[in-house]
Backbone and ligand atoms as CSV (ligand in chain L), in Angstrom:
chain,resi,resn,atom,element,x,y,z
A,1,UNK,N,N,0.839,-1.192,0.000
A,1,UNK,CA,C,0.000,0.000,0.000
A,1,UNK,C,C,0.879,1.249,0.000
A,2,UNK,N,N,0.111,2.329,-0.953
A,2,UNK,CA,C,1.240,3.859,-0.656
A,2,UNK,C,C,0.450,4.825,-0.176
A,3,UNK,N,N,0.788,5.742,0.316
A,3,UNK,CA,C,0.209,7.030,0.803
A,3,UNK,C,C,0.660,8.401,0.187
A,4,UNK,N,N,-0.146,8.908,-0.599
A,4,UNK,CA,C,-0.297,10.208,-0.697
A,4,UNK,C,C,-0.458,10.949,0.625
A,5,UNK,N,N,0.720,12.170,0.757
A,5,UNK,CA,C,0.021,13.032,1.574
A,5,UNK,C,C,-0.198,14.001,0.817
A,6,UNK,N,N,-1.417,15.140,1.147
A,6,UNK,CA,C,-1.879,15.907,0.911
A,6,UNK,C,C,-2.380,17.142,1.701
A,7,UNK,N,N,-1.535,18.303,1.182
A,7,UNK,CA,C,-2.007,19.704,2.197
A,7,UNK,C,C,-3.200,20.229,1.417
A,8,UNK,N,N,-3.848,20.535,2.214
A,8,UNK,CA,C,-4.971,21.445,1.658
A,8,UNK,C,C,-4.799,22.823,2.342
A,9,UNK,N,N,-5.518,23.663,1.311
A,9,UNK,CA,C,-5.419,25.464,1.900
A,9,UNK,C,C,-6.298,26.369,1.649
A,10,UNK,N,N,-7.624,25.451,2.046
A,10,UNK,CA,C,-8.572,26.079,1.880
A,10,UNK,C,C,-9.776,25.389,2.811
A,11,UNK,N,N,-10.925,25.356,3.006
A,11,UNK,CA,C,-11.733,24.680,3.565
A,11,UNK,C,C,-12.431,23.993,2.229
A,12,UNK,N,N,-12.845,24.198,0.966
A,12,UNK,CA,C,-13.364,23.917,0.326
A,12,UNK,C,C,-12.253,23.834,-0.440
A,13,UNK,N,N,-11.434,22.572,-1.092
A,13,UNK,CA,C,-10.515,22.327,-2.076
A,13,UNK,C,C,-10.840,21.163,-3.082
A,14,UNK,N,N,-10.380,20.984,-4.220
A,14,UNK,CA,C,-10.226,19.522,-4.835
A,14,UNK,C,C,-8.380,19.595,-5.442
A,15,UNK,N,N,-7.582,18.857,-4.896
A,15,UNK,CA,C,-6.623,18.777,-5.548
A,15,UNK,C,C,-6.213,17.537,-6.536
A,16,UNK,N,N,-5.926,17.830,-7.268
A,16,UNK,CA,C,-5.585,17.006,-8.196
A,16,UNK,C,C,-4.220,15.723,-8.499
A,17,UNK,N,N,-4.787,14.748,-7.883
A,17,UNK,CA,C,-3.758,13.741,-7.550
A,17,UNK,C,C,-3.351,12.628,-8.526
A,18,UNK,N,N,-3.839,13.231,-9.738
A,18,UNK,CA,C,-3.675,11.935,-11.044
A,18,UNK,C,C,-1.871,11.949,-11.043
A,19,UNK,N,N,-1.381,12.691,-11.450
A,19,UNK,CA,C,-0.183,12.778,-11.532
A,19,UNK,C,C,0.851,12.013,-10.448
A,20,UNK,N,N,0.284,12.026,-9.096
A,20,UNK,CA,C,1.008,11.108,-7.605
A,20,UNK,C,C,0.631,9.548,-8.088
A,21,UNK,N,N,-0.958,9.552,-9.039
A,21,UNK,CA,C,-1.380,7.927,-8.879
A,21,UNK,C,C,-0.344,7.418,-10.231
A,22,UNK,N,N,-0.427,8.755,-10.931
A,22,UNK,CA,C,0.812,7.702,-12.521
A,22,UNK,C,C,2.042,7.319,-11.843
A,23,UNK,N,N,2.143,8.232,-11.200
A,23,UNK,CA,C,3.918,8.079,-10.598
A,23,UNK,C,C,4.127,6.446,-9.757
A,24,UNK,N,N,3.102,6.224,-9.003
A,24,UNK,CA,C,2.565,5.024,-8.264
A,24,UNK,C,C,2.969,3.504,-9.141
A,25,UNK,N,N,1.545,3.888,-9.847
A,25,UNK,CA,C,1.791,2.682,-11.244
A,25,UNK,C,C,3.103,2.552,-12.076
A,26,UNK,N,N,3.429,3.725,-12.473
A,26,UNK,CA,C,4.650,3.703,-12.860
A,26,UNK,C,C,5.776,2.990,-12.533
A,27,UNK,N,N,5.846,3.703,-11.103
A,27,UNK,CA,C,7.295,2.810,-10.180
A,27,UNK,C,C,7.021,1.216,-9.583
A,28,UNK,N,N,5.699,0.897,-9.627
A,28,UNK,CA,C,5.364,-0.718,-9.536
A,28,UNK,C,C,5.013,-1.510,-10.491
A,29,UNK,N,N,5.308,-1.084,-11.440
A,29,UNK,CA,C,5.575,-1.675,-13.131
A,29,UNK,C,C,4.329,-2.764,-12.939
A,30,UNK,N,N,2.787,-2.422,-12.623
A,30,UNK,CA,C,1.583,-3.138,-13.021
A,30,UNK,C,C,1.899,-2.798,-14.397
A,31,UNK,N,N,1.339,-3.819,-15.045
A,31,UNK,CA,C,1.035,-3.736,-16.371
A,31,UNK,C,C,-0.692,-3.906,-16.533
A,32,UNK,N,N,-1.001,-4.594,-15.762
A,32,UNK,CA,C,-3.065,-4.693,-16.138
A,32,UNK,C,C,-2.902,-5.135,-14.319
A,33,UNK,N,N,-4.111,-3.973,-14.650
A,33,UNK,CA,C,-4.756,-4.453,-13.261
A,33,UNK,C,C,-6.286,-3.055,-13.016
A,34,UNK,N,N,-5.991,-3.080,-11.373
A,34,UNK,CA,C,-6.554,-1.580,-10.922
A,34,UNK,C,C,-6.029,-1.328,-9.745
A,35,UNK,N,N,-5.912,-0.296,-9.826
A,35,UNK,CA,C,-5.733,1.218,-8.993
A,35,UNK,C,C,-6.614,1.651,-7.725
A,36,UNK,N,N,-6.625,0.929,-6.419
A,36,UNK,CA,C,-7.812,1.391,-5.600
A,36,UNK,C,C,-7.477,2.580,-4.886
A,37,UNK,N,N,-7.980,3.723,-4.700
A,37,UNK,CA,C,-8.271,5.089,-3.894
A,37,UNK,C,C,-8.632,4.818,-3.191
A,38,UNK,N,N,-8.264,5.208,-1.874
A,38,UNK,CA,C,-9.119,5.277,-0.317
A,38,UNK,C,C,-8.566,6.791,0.164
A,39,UNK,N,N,-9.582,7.424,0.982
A,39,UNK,CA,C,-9.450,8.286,1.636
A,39,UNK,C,C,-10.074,7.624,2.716
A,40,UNK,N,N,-9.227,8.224,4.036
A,40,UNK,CA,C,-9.383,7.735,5.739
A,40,UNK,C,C,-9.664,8.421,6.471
A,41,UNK,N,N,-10.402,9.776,6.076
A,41,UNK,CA,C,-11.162,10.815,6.873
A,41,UNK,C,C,-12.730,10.909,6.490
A,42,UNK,N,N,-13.421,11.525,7.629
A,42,UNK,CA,C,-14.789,11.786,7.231
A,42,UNK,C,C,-15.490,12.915,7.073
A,43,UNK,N,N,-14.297,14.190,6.590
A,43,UNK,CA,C,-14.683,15.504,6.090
A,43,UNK,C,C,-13.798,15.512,4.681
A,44,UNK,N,N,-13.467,14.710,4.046
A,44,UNK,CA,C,-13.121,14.770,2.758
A,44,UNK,C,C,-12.939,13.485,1.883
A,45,UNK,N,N,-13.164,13.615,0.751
A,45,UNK,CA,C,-13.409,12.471,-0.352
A,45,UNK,C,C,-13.162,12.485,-1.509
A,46,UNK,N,N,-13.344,11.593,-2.395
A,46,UNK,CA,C,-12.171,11.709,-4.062
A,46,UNK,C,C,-13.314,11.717,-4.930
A,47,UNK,N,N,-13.274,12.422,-6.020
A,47,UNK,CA,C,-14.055,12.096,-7.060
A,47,UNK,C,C,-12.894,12.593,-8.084
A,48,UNK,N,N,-13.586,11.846,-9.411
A,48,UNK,CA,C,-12.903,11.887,-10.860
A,48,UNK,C,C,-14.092,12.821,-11.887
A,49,UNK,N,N,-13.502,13.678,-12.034
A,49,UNK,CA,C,-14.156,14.730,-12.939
A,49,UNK,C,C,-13.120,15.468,-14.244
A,50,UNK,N,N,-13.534,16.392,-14.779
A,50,UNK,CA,C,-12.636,16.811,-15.894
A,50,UNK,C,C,-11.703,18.141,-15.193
A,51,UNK,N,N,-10.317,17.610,-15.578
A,51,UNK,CA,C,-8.515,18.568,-15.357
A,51,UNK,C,C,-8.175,19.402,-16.137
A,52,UNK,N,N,-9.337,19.408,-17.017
A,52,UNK,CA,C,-8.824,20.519,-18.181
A,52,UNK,C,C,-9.132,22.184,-17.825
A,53,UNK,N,N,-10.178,22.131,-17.733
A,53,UNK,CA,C,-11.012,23.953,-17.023
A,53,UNK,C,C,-11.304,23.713,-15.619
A,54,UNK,N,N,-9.862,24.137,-15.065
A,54,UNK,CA,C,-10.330,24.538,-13.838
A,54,UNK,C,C,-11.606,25.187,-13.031
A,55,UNK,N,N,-12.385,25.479,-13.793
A,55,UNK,CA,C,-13.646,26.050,-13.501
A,55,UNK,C,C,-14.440,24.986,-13.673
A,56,UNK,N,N,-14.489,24.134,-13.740
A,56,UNK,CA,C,-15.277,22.931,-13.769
A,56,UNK,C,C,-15.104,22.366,-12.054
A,57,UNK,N,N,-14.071,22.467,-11.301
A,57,UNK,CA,C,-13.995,21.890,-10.126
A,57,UNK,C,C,-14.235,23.235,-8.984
A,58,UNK,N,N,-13.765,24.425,-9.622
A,58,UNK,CA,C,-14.801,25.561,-9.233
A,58,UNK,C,C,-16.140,25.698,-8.924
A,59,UNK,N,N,-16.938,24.880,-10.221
A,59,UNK,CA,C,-17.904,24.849,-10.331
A,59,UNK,C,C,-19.011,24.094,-9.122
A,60,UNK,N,N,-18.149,22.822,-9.287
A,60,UNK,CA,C,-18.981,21.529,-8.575
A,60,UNK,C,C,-18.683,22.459,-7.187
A,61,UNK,N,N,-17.427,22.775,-6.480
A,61,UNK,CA,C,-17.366,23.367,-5.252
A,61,UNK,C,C,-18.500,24.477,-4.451
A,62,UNK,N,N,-18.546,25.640,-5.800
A,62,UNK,CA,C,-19.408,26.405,-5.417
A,62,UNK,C,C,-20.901,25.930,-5.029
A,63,UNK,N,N,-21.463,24.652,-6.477
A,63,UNK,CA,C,-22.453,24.200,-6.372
A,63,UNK,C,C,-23.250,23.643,-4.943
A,64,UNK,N,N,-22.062,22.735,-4.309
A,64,UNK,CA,C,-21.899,22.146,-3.209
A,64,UNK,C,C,-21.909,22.861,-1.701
A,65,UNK,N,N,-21.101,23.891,-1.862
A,65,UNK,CA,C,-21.293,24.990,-0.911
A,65,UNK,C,C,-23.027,25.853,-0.724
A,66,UNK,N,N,-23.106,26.069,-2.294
A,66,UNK,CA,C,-24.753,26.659,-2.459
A,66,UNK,C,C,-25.929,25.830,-1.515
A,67,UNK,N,N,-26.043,24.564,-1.897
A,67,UNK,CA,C,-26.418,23.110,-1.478
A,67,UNK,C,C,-26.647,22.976,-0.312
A,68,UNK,N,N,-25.305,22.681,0.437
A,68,UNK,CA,C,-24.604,22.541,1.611
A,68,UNK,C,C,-23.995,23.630,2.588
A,69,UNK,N,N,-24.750,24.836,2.873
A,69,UNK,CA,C,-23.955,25.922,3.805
A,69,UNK,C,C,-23.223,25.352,5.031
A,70,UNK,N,N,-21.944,26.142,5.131
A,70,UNK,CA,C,-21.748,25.933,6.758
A,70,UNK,C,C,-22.674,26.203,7.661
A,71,UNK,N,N,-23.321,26.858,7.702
A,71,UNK,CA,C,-24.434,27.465,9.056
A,71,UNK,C,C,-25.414,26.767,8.737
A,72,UNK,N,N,-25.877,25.968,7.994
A,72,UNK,CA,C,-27.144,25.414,7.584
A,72,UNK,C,C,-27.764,24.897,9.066
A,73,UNK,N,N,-29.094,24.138,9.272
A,73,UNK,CA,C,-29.699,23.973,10.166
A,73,UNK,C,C,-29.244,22.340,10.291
A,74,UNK,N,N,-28.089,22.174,11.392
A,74,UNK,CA,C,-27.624,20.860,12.128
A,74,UNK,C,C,-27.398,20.640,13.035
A,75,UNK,N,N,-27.424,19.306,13.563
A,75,UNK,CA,C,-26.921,19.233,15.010
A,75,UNK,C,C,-25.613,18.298,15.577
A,76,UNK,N,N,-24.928,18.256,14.481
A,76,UNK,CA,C,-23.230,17.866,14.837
A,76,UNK,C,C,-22.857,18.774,15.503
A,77,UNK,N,N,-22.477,18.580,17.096
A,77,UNK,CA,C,-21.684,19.816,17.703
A,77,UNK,C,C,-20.462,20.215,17.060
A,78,UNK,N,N,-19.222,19.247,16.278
A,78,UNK,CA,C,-18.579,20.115,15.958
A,78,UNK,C,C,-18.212,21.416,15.082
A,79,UNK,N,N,-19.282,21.606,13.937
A,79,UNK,CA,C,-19.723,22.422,13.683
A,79,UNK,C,C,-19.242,21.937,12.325
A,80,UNK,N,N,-18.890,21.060,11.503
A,80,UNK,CA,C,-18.280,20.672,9.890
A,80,UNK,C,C,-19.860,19.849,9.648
A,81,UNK,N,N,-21.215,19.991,9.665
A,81,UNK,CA,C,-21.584,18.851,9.486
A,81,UNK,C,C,-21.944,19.065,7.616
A,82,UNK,N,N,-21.643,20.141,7.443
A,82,UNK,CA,C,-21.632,20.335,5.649
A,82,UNK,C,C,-20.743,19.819,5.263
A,83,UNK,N,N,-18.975,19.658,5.863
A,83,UNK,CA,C,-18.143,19.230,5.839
A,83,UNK,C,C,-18.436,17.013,5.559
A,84,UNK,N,N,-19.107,16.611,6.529
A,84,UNK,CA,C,-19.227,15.455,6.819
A,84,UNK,C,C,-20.642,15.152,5.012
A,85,UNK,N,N,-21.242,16.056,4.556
A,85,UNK,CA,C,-22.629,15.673,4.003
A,85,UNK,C,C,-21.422,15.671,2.602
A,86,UNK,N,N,-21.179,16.797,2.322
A,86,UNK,CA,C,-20.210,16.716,1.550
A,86,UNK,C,C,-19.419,15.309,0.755
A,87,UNK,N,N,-18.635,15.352,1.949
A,87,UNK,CA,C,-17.925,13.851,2.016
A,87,UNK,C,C,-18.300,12.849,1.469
A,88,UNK,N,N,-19.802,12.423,2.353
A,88,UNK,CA,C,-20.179,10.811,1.821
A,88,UNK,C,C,-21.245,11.732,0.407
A,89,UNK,N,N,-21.431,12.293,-0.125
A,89,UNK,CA,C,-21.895,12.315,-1.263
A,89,UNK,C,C,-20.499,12.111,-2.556
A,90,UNK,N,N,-19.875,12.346,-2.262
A,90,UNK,CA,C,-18.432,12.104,-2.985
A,90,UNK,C,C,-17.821,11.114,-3.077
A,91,UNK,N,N,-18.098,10.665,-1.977
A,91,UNK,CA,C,-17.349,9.049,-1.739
A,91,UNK,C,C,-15.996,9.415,-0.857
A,92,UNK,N,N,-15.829,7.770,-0.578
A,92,UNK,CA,C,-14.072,7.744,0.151
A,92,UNK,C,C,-13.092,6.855,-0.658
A,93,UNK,N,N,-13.772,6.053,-1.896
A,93,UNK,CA,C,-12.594,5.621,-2.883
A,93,UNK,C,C,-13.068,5.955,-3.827
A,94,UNK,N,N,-12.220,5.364,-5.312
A,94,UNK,CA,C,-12.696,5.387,-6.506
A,94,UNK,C,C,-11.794,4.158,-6.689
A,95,UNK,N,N,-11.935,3.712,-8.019
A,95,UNK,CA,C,-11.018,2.703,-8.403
A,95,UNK,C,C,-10.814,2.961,-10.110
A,96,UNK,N,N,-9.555,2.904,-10.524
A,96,UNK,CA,C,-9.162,3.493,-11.719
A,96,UNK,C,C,-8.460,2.228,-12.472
A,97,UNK,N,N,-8.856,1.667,-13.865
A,97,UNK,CA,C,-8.185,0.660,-14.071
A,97,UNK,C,C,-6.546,1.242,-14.875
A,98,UNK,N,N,-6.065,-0.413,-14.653
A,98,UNK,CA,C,-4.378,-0.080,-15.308
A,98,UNK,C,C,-4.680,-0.906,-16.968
A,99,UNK,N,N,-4.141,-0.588,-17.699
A,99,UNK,CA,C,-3.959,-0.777,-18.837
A,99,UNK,C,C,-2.396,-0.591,-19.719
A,100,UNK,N,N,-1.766,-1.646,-20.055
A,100,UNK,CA,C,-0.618,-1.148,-20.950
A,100,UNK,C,C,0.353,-0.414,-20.044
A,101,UNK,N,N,0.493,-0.157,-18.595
A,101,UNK,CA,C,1.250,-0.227,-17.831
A,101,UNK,C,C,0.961,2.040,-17.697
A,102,UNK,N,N,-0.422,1.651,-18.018
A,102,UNK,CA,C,-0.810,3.225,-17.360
A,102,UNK,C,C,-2.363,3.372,-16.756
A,103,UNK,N,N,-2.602,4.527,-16.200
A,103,UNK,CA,C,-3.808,4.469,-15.632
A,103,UNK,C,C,-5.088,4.318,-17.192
A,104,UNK,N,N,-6.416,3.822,-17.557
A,104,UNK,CA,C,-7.453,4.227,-18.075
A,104,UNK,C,C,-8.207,5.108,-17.653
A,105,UNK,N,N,-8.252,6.366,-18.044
A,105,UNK,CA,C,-8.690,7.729,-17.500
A,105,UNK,C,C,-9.548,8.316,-19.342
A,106,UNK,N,N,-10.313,8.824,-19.200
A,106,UNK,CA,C,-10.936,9.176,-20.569
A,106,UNK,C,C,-9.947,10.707,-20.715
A,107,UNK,N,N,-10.258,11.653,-21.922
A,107,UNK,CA,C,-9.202,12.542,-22.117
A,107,UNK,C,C,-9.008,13.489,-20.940
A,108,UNK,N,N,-10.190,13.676,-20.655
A,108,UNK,CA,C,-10.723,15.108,-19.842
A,108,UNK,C,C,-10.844,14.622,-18.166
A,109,UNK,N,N,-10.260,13.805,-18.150
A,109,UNK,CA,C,-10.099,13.022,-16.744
A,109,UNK,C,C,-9.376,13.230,-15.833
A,110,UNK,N,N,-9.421,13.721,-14.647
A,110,UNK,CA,C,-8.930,13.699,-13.615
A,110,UNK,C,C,-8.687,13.209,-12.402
A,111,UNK,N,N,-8.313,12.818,-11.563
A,111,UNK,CA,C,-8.551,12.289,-10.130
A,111,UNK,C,C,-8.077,13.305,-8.985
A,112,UNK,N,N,-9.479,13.425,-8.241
A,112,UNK,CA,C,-9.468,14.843,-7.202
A,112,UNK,C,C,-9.596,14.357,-6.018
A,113,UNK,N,N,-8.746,14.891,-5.068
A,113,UNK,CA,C,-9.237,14.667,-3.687
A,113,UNK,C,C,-9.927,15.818,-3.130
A,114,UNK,N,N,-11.082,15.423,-2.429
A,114,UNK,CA,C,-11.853,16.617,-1.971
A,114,UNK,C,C,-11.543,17.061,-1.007
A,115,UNK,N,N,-11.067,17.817,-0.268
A,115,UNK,CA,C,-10.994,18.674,1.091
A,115,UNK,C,C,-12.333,19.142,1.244
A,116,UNK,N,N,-12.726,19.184,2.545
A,116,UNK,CA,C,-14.215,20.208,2.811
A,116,UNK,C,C,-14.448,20.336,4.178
A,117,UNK,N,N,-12.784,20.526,4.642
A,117,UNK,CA,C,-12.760,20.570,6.188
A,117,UNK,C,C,-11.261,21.217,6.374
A,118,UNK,N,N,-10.706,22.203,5.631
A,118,UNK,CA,C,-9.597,22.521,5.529
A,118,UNK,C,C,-9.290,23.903,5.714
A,119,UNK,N,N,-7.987,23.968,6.119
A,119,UNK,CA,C,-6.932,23.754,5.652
A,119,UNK,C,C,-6.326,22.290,6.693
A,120,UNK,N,N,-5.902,21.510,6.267
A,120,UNK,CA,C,-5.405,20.138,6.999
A,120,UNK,C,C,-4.641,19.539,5.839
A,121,UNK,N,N,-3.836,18.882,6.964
A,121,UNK,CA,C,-3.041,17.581,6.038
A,121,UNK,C,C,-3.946,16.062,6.304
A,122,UNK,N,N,-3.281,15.582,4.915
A,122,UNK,CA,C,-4.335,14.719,4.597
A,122,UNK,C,C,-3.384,13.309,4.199
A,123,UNK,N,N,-4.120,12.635,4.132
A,123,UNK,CA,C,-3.856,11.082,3.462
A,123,UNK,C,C,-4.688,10.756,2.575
A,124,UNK,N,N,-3.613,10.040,1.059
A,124,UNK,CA,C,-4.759,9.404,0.402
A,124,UNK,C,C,-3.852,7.687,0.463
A,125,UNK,N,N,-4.914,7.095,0.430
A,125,UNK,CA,C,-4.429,5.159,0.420
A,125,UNK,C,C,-4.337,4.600,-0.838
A,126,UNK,N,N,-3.425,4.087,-1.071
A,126,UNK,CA,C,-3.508,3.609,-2.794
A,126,UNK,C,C,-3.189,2.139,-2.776
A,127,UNK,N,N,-3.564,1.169,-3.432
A,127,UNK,CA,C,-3.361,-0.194,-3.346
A,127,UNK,C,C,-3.645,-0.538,-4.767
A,128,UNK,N,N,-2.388,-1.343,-5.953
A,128,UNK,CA,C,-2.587,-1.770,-6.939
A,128,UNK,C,C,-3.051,-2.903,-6.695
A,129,UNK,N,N,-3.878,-3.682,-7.360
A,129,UNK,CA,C,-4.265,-4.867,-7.698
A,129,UNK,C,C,-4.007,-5.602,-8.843
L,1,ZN,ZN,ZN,-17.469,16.512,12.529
């Protein structure tokens, strides 16, 4: 298993971790397989969306925030529970297949880790199969 760490610097982030998962596959010379994502927190989560227009992960953020206010009406005392709704609507893995000794990602593909409890350091879990 490898670990991504990850800083976030914002409360609302998606950073973009395709580039840590090629490097992964890369240096463990899979040739076919898959790629499992785990995230091990419960104020942030991964989704795969498009790396090309940054305003596309702008987008989904703002959307989500609109959606989901911090002050909204909850009763998690610690006060993230937009943080926590966030999360499990996103998920805590993805799984990306290997092909030809690289990830299968369509053109406009990315792999994001969500922050929505930040600024924090983070972990992502990676396990080839
Ligand atoms: Zn909480």
């Amino acid at each position: 298993m490898k670990t991504i760490t990850v800083k976030s610097r914002s409360r609302n982030e998606f950073i973009d971790i395709t580039s840590d998962l090629k490097d992964i596959v890369r240096q463990a010379g899979v040739k076919s397989g898959a790629c499992y994502i785990f995230v091990p927190h419960t104020t942030a989560g991964i989704t795969i969306n498009e790396g090309a227009d940054p305003a596309v992960k702008r987008d989904i953020i703002a959307a989500l925030e609109r959606v989901f206010p911090v002050d909204g009406d909850y009763r998690h005392g610690e006060g993230n529970s937009d943080a926590h709704i966030k999360a499990s609507l996103t998920g805590s893995s993805s799984v990306v297949l290997i092909e030809d000794g690289k990830l299968v990602l369509g053109t406009w593909q990315s792999v994001y880790f969500c922050e929505f409890d930040g600024p924090r350091n983070r972990q992502v879990l990676v396990k080839l199969i």
